[in-house]
N, C-alpha and C positions, 0 to 999 in steps of 0.2 A: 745514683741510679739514673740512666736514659730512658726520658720520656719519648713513647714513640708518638709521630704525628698521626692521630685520628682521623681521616676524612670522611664527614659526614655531607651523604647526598641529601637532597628534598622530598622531605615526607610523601610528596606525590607520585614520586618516582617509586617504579617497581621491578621488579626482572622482566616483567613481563613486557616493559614498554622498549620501544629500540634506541631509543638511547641517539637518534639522527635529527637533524635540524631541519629536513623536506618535508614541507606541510603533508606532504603524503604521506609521508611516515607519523607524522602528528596526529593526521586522521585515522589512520587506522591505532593509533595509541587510545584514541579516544572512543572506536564504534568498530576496532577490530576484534574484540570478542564474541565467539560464536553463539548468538540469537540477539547480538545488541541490537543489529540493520533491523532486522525482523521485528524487534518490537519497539522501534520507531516508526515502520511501515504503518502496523496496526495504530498508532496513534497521531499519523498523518490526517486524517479525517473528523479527531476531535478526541476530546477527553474518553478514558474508559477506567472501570474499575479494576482491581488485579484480577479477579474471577473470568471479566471478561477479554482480558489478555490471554490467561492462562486458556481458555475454551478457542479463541482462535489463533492459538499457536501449537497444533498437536504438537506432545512428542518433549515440550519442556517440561522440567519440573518444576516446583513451588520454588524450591533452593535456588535454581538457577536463575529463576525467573527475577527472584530477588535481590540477589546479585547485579544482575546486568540492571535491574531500575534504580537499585541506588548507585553505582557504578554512573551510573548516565543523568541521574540528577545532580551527583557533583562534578561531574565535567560543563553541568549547566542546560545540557543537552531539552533534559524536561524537568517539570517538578511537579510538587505535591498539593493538592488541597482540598477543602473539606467540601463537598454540598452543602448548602443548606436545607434546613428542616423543610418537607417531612423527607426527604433521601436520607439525609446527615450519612452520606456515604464517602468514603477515601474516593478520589481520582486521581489518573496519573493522563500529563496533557505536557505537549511540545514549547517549549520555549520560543518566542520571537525566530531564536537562533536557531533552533531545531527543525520550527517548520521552512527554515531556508535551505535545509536537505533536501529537500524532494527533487530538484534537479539530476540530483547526483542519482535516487533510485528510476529516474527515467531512464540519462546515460546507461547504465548498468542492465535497465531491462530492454533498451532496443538491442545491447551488445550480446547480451546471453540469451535473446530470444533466437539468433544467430547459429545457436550452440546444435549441432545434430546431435547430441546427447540427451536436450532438454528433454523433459517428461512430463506433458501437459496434463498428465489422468490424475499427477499425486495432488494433495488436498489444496483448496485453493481457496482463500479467505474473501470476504466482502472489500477490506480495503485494498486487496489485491487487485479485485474486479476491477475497482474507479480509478487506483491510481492507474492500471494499467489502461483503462478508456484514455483518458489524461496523457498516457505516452504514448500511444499507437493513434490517437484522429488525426486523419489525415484530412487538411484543412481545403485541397484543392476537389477532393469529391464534396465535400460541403459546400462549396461554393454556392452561395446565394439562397442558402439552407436556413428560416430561422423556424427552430420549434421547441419544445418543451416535450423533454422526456423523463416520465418516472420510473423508477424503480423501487420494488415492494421484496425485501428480499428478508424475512424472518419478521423481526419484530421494528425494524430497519425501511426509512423509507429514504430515497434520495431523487434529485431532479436535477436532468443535464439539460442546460438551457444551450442552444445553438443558437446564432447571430455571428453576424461579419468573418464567415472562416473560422471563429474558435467553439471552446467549449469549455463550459464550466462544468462541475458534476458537486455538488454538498448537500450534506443531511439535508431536508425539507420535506415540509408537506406535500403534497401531489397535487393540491386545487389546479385546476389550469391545463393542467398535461394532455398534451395531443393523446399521446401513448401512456399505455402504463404496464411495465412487465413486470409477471409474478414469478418466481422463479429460486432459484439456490445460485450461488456463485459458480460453481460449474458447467450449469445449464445454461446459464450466460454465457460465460464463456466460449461454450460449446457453439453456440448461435451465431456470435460476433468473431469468435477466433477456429471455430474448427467445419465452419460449414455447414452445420446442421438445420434441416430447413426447421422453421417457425410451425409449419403446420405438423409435420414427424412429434414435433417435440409437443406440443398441444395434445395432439395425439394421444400420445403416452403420457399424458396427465402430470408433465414436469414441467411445463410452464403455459401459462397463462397471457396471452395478450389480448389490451383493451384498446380502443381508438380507433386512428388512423388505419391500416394495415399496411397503405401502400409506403407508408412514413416509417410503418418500423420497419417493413425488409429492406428499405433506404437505409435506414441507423445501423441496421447491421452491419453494412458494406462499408462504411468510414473507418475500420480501425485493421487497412492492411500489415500484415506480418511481415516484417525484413525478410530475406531472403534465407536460406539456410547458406553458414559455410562451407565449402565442397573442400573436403581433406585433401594434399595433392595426392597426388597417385603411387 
């Protein structure tokens, strides 16, 4: 009797991956499944539990959600571990290697900000907010800008510190802050990216500002939008 040759691939390997040698294609083997980006984004800013994943990603399920975390913890991407007491709660938080992504979702958001398709009104998360502060300041209206700015956005406090052209934006206290805006990620938004004056929005009792004043409708002006692409004709 002929034995036939068996070839056995590596357990790692899936149909679903492409099967090509360009880190591009590597990459997307690794964060091309639909909501992986997405819940590396929400975990660019710091550890979270899966409830609070699942709350600021409408629209996934529990299923999927768990899927793509372990999925993304054995490629290394993030991992697991426990609080200690009195939390003793699960967290899921970026690896060294993970939070060296962020680049690639700035690329991605100056390109598709680009997009006349895009639709700024659907939902828009808090680490959406910062990374996108973070991909849109524009260093040369900052010039010679240093101040401290907070933001109070739910149970969520963070502070962008400006100095020399840059800006940093991470979780923190507010002690110190020139400004401090109260607000939904939206309404931010709304502020910084879609023109809506500070006082309209106070107004109608959607955000809140403390401080400075002249300093925060300065803040808002640093984070101009790429241009839209014009389709040709």
């Amino acid at each position: 009797m002929k034995l036939k040759k068996i070839t056995h691939k590596p357990a790692s390997r899936s149909k679903r991956h492409y099967e090509d040698a360009c880190a591009t294609a590597h990459a997307l083997d690794l964060v091309g499944e639909r909501w992986a980006l997405l819940v590396i984004r929400e975990l660019m800013l710091g550890p979270k539990r899966f409830s609070d994943l699942r709350e600021s990603l409408p629209g996934i399920s529990a299923n999927v959600l768990t899927q793509r975390l372990e999925g993304l913890e054995v490629a290394g991407i993030l991992m697991r571990r426990k609080l200690p007491p009195p939390a003793a709660a699960q967290v899921y938080e970026l690896t060294e290697w993970g939070y060296e992504s962020e680049p690639i979702f700035q690329a991605l958001g100056r390109w598709a900000a680009r997009s006349p398709s895009h639709d700024p009104t659907l939902p828009f998360s808090t680490a959406s907010l910062v990374l996108s502060m973070r991909t849109m300041f524009n260093a040369e209206r900052a010039k010679g800008m240093e101040a401290r700015i907070g933001f109070r956005i739910g149970e969520e406090t963070f502070l962008a510190c400006l100095a020399d052209g840059r800006i940093e934006i991470d979780r923190s206290p507010l002690d110190g802050a020139d400004v401090i805006f109260t607000g939904t990620p939206p309404v931010l938004a709304g502020a910084i990216y879609g023109g809506q004056k500070l006082e309209m929005l106070e107004q109608a009792g959607a955000l809140q500002v403390e401080g400075d004043r002249a300093l925060a409708q300065r803040f808002v002006g640093l984070f101009p939008l790429p241009s839209k692409f014009l389709k040709p004709a």
